[in-house]
C-alpha distance (Angstrom), angle and dihedral (degrees) to the residues before:
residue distance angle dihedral
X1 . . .
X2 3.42 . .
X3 3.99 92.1 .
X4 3.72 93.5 46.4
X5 4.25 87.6 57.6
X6 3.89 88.0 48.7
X7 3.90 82.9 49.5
X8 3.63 94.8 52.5
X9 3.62 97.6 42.3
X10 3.95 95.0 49.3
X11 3.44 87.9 48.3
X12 3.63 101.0 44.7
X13 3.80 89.4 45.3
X14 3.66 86.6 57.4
X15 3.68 98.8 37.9
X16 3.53 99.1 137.2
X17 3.62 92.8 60.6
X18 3.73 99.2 36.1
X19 3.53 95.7 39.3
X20 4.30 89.5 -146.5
X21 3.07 137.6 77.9
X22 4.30 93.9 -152.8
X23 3.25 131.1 38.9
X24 4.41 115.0 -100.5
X25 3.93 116.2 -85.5
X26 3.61 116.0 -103.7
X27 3.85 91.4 -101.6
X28 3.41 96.2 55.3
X29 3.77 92.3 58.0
X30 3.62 86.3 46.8
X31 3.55 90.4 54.4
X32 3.74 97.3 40.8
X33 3.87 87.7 59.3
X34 3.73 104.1 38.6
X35 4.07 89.0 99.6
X36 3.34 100.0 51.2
X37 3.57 130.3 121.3
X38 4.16 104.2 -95.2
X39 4.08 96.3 174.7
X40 3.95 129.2 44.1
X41 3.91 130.7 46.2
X42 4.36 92.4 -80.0
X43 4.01 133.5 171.7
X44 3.24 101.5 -121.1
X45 4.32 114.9 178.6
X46 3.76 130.4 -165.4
X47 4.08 125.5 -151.4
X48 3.41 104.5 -147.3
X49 3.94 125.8 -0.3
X50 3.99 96.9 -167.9
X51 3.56 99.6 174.1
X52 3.99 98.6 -19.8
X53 3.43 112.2 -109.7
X54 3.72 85.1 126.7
X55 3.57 101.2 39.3
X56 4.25 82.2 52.9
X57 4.09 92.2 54.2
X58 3.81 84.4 48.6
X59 3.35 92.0 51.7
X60 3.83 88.4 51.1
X61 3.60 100.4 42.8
X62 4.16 98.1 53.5
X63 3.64 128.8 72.3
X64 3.92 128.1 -94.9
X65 3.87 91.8 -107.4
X66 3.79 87.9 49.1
X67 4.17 123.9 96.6
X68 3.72 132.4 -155.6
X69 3.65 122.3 -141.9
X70 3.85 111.3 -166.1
X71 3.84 131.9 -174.9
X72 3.60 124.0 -153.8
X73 4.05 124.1 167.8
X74 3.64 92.7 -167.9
X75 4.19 98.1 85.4
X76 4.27 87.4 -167.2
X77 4.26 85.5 64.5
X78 3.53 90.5 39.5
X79 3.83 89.2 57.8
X80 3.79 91.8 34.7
X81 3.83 87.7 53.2
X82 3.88 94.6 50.6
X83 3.47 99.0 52.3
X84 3.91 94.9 48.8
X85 3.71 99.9 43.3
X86 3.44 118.2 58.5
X87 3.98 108.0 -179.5
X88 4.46 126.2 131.6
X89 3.94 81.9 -143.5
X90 3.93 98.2 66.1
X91 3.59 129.0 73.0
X92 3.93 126.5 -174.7
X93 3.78 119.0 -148.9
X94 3.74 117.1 -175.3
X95 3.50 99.8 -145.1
X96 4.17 134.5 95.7
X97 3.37 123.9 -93.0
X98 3.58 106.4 -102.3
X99 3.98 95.7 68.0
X100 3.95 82.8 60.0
X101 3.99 83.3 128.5
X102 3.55 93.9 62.1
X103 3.68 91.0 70.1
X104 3.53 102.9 28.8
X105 3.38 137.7 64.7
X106 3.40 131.5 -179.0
X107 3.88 125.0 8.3
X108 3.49 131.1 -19.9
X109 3.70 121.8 -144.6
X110 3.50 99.1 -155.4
X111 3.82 148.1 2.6
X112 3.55 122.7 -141.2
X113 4.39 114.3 -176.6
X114 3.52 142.6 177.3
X115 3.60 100.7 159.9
X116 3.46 119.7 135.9
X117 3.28 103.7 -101.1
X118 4.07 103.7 174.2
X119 3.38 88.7 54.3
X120 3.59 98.2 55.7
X121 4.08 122.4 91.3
X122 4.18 103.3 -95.1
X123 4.05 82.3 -113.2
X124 3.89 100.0 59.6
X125 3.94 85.0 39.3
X126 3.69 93.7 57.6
X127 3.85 90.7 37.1
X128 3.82 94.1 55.1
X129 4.00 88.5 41.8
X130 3.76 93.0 49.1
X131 4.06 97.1 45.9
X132 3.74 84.5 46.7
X133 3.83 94.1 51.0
X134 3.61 89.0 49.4
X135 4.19 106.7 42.5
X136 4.27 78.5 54.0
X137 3.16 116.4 101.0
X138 4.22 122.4 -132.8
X139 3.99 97.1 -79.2
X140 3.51 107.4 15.3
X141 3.77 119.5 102.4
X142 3.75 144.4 -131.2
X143 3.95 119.5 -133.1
X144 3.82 124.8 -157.4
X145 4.17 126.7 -178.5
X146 3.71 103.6 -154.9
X147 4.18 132.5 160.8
X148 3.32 97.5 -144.0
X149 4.14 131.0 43.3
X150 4.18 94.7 -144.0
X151 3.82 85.9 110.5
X152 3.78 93.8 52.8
X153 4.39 88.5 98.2
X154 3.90 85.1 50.3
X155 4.09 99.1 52.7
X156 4.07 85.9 37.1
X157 3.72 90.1 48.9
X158 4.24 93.9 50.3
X159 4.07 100.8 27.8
X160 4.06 121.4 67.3
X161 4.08 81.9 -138.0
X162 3.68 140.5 30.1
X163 3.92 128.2 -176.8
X164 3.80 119.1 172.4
X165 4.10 133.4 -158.4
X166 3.78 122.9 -162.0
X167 3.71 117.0 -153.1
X168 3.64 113.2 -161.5
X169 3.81 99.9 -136.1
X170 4.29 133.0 123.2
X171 3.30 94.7 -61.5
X172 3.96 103.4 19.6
X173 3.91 108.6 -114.3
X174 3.40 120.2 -147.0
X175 3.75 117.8 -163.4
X176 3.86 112.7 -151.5
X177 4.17 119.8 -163.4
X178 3.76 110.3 -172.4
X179 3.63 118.2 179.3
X180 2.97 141.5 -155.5
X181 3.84 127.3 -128.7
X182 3.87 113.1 177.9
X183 3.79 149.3 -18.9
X184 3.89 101.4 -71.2
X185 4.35 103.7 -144.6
């Protein structure tokens, strides 16, 4: 109890850059997951590890051979993060989204997000969407909590496929997974 009123303070402290002001339900992270790549060695990236319950049903849902790459702009949850989660597959970068290409090269097997995307400026949003879209490679797909479904035209507009689960919880949580299907020219 104690660590879940931590939680809620860090993140509500921080609420423009977490966009929450709790940590996701376990289905959620369950659901966020569930098209993942489970088999292979894959490049697998996280926007956003808060806290980490995410970033730990990641970790659980890839392969052995597999690595995480996870951005966080908040350097407090990066810390928080490393001392928690001890695993040679994960690796924290304390940077924002958008400069994903910096760290990454070649493709990435799957996205994994819970930035705050309504809060962003409609630039950075389309920026983060776009360099997503294009580290991806043909097949895999991106997947975005959000609590509200304004951005729905945005992902439909950049991604070749979008698919979206509501979770009734305080707020609702919708769970977007937009995929993508080949190399646009």
């Amino acid at each position: 109890m104690k660590e879940k009123l931590k939680t809620s303070i860090q993140f509500t402290k921080n609420l423009f850059t977490t966009g929450a002001f709790k940590q996701t339900s376990r289905k959620v992270e369950l659901e966020i997951c569930s098209l993942l790549p489970k088999t292979g060695a894959q490049t697998i990236v996280e926007f956003g590890i808060g806290h980490g319950n995410i970033t730990r049903e990641i970790l659980r849902t890839i392969s052995p051979e597999s690595r995480l790459i996870a951005f966080e702009v908040n350097p407090e949850f990066c810390e928080y993060v490393s001392e928690h989660i001890e695993d040679e597959r994960l690796t924290i970068v304390n940077d924002g989204a958008e400069n994903l290409r910096n760290y990454v090269e070649g493709s990435v097997h799957g996205v994994v997000s819970s930035l705050p995307l309504t809060l962003f400026p409609k630039e950075l949003r389309k920026s983060i969407l776009q360099t997503a879209y294009d580290a991806l490679e043909p097949g895999a797909y991106y997947n975005q909590i959000l609590y509200t479904r304004v951005h729905q035209k945005m992902l439909t507009s950049i991604f070749d496929e979008c698919s979206v689960v509501r979770f009734i919880n305080i707020p609702l949580e919708y769970v977007y997974h937009c995929r993508k299907l080949s190399k646009k020219s």
